[in-house]
py3Dmol code that shows the C-alpha trace and the ligand (Angstrom):
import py3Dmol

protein = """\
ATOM      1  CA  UNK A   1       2.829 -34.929 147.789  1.00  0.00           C
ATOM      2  CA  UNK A   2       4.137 -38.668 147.181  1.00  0.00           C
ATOM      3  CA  UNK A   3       5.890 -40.084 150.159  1.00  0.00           C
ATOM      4  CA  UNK A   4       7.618 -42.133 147.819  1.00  0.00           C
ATOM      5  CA  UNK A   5       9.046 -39.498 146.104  1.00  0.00           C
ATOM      6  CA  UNK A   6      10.163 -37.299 149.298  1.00  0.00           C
ATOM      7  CA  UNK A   7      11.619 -40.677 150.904  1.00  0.00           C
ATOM      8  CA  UNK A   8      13.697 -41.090 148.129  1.00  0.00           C
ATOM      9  CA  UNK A   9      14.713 -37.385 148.036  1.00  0.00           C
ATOM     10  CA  UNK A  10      15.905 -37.406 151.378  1.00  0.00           C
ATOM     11  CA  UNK A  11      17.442 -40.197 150.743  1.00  0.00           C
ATOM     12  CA  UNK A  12      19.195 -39.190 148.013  1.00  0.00           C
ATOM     13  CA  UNK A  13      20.005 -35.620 150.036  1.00  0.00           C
ATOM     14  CA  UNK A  14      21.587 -37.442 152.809  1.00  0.00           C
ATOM     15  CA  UNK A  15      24.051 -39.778 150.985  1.00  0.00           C
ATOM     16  CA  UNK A  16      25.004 -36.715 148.769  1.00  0.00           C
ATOM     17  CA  UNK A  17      28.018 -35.436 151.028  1.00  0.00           C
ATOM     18  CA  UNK A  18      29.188 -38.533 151.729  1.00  0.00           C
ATOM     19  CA  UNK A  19      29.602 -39.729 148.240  1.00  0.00           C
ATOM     20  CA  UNK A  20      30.548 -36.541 147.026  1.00  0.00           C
ATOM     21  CA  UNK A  21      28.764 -36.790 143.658  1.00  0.00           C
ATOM     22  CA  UNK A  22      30.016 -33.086 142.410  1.00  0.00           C
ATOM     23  CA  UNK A  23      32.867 -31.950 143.194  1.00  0.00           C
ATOM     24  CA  UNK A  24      31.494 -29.237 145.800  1.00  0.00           C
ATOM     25  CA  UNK A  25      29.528 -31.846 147.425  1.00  0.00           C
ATOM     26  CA  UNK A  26      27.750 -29.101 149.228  1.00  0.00           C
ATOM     27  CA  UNK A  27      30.526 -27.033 150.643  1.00  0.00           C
ATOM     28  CA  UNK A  28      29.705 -23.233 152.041  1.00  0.00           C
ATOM     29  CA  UNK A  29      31.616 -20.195 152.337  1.00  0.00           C
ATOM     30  CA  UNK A  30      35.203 -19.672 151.873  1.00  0.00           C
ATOM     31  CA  UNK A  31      35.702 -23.474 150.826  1.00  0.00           C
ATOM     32  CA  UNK A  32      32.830 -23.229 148.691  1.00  0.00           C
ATOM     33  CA  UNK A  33      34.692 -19.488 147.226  1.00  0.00           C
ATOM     34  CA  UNK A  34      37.745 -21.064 145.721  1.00  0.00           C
ATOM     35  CA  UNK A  35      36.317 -24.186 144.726  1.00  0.00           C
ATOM     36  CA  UNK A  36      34.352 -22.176 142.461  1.00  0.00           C
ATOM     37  CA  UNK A  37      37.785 -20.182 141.943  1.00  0.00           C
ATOM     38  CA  UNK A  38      39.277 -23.328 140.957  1.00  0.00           C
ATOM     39  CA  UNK A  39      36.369 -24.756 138.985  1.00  0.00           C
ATOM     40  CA  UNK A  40      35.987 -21.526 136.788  1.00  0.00           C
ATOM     41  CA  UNK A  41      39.848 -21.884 135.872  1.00  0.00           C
ATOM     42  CA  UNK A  42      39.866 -25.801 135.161  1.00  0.00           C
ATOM     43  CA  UNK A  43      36.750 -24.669 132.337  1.00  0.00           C
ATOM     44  CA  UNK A  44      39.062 -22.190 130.731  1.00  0.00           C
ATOM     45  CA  UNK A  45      41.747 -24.928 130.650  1.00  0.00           C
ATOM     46  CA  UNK A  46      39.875 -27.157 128.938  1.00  0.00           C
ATOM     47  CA  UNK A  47      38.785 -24.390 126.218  1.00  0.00           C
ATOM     48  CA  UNK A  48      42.569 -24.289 125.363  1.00  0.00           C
ATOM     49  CA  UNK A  49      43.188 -27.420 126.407  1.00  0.00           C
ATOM     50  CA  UNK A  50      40.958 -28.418 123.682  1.00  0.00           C
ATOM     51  CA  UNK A  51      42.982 -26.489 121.126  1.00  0.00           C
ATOM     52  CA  UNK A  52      45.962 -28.673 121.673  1.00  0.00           C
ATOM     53  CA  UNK A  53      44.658 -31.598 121.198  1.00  0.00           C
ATOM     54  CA  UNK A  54      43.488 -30.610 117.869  1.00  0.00           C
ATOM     55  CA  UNK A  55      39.620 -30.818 119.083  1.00  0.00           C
ATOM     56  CA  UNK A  56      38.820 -27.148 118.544  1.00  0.00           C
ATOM     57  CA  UNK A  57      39.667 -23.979 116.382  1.00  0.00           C
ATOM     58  CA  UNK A  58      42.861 -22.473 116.905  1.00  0.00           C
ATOM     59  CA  UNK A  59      41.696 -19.454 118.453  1.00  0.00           C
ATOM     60  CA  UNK A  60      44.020 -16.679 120.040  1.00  0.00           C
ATOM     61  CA  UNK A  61      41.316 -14.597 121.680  1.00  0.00           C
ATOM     62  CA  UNK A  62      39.937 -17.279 123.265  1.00  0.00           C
ATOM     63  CA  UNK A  63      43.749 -18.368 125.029  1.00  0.00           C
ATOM     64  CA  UNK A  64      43.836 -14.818 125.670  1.00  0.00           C
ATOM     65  CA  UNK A  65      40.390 -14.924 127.519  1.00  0.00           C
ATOM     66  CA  UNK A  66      41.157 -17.638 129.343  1.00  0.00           C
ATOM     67  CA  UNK A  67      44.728 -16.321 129.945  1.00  0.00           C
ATOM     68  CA  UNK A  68      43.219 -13.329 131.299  1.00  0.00           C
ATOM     69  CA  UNK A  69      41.167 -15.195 133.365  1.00  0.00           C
ATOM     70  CA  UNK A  70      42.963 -16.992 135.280  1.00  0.00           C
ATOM     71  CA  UNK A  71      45.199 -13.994 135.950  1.00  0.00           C
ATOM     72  CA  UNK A  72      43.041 -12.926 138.062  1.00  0.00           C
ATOM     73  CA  UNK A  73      42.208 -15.482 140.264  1.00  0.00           C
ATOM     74  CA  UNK A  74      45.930 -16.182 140.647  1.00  0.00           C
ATOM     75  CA  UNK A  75      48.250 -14.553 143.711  1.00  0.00           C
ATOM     76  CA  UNK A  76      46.374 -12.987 145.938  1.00  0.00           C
ATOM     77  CA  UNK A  77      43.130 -13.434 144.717  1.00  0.00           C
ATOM     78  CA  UNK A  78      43.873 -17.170 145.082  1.00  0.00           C
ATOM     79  CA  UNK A  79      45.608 -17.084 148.566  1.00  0.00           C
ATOM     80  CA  UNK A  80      43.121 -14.815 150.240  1.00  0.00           C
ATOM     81  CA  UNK A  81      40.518 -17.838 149.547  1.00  0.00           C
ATOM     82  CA  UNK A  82      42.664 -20.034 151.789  1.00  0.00           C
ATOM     83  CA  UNK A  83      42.960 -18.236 155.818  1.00  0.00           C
ATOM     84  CA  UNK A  84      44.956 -20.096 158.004  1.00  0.00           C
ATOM     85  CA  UNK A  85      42.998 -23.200 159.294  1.00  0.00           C
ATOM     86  CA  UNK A  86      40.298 -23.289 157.026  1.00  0.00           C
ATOM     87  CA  UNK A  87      39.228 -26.642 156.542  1.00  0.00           C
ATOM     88  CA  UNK A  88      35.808 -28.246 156.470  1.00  0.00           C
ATOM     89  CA  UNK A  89      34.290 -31.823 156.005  1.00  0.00           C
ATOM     90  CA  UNK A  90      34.267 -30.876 151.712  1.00  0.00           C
ATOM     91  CA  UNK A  91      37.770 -29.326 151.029  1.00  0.00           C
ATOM     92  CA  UNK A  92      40.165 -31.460 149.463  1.00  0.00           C
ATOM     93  CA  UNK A  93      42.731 -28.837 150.883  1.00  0.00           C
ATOM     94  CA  UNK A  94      45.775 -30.112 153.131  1.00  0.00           C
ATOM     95  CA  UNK A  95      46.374 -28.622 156.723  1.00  0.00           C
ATOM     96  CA  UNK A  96      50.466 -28.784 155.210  1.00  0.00           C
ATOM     97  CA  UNK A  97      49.470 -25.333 153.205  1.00  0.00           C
ATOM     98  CA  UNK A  98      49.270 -23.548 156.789  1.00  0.00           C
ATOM     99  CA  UNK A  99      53.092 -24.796 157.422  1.00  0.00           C
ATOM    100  CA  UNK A 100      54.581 -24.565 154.073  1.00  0.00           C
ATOM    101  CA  UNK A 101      52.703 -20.817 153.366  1.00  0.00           C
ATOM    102  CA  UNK A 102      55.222 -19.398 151.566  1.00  0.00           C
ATOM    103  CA  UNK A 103      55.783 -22.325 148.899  1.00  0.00           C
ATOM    104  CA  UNK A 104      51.922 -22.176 148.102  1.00  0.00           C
ATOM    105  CA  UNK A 105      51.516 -18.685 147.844  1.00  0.00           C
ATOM    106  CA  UNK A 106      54.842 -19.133 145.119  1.00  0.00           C
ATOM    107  CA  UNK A 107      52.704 -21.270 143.158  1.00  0.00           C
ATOM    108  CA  UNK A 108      49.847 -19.127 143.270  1.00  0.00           C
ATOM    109  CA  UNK A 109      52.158 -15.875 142.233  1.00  0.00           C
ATOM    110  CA  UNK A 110      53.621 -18.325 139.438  1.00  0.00           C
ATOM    111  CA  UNK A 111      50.364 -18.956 138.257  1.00  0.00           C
ATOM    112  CA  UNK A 112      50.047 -14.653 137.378  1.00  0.00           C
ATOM    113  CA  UNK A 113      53.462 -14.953 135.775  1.00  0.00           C
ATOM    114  CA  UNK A 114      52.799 -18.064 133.769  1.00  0.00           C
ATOM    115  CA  UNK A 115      49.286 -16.541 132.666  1.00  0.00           C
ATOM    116  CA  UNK A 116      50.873 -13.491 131.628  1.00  0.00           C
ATOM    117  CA  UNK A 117      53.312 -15.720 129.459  1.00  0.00           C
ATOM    118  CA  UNK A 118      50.434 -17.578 128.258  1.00  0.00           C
ATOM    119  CA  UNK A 119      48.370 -14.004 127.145  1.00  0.00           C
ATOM    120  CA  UNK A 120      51.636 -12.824 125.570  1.00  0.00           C
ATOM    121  CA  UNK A 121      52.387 -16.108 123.107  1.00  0.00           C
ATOM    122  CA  UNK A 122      48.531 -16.454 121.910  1.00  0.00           C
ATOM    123  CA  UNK A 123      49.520 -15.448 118.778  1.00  0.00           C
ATOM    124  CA  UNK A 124      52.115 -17.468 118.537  1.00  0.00           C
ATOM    125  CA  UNK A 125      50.782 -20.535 117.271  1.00  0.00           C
ATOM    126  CA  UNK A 126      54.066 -22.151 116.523  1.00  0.00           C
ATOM    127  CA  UNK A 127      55.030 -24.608 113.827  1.00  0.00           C
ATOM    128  CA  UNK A 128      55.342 -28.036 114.808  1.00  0.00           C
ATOM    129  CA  UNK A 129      52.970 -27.906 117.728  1.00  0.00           C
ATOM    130  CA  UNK A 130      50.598 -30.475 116.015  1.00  0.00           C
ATOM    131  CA  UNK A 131      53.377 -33.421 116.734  1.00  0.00           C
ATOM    132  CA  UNK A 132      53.449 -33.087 120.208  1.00  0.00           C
ATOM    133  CA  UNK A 133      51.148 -34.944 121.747  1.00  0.00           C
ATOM    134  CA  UNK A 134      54.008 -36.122 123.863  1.00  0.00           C
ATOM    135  CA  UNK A 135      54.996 -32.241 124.504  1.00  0.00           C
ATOM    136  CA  UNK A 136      57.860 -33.147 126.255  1.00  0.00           C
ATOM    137  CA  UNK A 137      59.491 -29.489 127.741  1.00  0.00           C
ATOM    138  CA  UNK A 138      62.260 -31.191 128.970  1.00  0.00           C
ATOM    139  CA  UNK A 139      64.920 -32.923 127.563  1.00  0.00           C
ATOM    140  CA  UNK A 140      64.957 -32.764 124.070  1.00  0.00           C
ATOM    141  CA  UNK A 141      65.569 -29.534 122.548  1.00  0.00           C
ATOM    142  CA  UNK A 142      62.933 -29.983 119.328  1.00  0.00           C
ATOM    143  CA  UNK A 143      63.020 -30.385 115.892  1.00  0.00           C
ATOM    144  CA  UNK A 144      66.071 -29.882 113.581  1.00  0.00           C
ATOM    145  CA  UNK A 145      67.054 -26.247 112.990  1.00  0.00           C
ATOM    146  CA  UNK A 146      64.435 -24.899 115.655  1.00  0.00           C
ATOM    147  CA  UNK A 147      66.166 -23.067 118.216  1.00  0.00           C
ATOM    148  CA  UNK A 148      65.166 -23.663 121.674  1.00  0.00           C
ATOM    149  CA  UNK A 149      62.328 -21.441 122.954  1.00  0.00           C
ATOM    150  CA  UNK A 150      63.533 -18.258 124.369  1.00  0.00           C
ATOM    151  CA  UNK A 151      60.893 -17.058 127.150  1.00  0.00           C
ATOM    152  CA  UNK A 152      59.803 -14.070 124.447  1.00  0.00           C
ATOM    153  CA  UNK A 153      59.458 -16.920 121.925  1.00  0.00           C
ATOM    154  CA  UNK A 154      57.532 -19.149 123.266  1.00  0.00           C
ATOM    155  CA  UNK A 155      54.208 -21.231 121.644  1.00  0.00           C
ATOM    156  CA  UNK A 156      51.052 -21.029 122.836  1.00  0.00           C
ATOM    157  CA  UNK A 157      51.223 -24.800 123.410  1.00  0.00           C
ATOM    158  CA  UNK A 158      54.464 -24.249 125.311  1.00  0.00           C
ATOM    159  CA  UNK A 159      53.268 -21.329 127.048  1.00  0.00           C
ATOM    160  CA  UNK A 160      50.148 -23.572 128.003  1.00  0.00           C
ATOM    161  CA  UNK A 161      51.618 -26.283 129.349  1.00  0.00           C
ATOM    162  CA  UNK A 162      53.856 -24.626 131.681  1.00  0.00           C
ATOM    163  CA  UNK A 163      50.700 -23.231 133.190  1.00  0.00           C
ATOM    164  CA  UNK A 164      49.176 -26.333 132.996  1.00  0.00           C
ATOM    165  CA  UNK A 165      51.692 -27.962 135.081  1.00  0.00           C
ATOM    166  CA  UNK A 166      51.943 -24.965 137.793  1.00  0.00           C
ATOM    167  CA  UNK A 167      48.100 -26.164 138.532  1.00  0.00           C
ATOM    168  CA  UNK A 168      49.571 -30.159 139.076  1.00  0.00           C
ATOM    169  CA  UNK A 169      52.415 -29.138 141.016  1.00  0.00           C
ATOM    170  CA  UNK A 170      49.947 -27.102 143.727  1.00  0.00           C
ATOM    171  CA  UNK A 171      47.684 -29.866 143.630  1.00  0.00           C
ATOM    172  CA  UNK A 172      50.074 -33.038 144.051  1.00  0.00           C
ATOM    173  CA  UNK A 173      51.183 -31.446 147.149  1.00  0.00           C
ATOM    174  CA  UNK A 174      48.417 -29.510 148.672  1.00  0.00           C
ATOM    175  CA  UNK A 175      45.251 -31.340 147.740  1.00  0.00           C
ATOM    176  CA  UNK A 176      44.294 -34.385 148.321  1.00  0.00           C
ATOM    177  CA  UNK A 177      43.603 -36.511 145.982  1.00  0.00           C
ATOM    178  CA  UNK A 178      39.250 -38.111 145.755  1.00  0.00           C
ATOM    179  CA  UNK A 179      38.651 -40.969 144.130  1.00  0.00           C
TER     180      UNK A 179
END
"""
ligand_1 = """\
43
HEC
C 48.630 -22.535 144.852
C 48.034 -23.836 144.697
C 47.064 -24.109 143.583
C 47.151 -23.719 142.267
C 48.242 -22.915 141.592
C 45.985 -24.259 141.605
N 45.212 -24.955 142.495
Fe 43.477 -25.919 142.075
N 43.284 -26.426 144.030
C 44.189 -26.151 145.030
C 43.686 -26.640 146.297
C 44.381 -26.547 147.632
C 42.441 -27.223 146.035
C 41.464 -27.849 147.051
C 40.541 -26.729 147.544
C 39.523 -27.216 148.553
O 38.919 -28.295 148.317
O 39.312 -26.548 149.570
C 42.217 -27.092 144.591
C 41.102 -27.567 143.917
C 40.917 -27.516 142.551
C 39.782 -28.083 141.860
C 38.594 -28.822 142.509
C 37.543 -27.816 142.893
C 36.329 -28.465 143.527
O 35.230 -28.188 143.079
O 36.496 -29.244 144.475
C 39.969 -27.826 140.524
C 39.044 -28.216 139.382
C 41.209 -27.079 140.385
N 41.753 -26.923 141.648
C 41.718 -26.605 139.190
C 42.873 -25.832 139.083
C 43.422 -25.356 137.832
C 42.840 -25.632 136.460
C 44.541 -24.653 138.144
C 45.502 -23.957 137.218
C 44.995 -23.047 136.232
C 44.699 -24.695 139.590
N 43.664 -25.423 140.115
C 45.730 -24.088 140.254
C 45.379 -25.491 144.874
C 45.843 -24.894 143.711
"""
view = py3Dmol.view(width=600, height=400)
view.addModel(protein, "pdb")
view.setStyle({"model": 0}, {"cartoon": {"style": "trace"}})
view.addModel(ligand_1, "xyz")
view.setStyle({"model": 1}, {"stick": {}})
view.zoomTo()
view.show()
């Protein structure tokens, strides 16, 4: 074999944790388990996500799909991935989860309401959803004559980006943020 070559693979091997070059950076078990959770939910985001931004299809089985799954890695199936303490030199998790249980597992159990939303309003492609680039929920109310959006009436896009957020509100408090 060329020494060359296996000096610069172990070289290579031993700065990979430190750097982190994927997101994993070589984490095992339970840590590895939800990253792989969470990884598997950010590539169904971006599906729809892509939709949105007006870079795909509109496609309602596909928000469905991805609706569907990230049902089920939501609540419990979420939570379980996190036992008390489990922290390694990889996760990106905070030790504040452990003392503020309760408000994470919310967000997770949000997360199976707000995909259920989501599965519900695929159809529902809406009218004016190509404007919104800024999709501002809050403030104003829409265009002229629309009505508000009742929770049954609800876009995609809106329906979307509710879940969307759920995801940045876990992970501004209970991940840290790599750079
Ligand atoms: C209840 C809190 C919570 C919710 C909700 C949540 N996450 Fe996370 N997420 C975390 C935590 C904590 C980590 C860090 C896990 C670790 O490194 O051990 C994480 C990590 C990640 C990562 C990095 C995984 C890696 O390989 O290091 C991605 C990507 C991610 N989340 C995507 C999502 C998406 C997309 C959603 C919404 C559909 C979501 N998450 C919802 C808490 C949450």
């Amino acid at each position: 074999m060329n020494k060359h070559f296996v000096a610069i693979a172990i070289g290579l091997i031993a700065t990979l944790p430190a750097q982190n070059l994927s997101a994993h950076g070589g984490a095992t078990g339970i840590v590895k388990e939800r990253m792989d959770l969470m990884v598997d939910m950010k590539d169904e985001v971006k599906k729809v996500s892509a939709i949105f931004k007006g870079q795909r299809e509109y496609d309602a089985d596909l928000i469905r799909r991805a609706a569907s799954l990230i049902e089920k890695h939501s609540g419990d199936a979420m939570t379980k991935l996190f036992p008390q303490g489990s922290l390694d030199k990889h996760t990106e998790a905070k030790p504040v989860i452990w003392e503020e249980w309760q408000r994470f597992q919310e967000l997770a159990d949000e997360q199976t309401r707000l995909a259920k939303q989501l599965h519900a309003a695929a159809d529902n492609q809406g009218q004016d959803e190509e404007e919104s680039d800024n999709a501002s929920m809050m403030g104003t109310s829409s265009m002229m004559g629309t009505a508000p959006a009742e929770s049954g009436t609800q876009t995609a896009g809106q329906a979307f980006k509710a879940l969307a957020d759920n995801c940045s509100s876990c992970h501004e408090r209970f991940r840290i943020e790599k750079k």
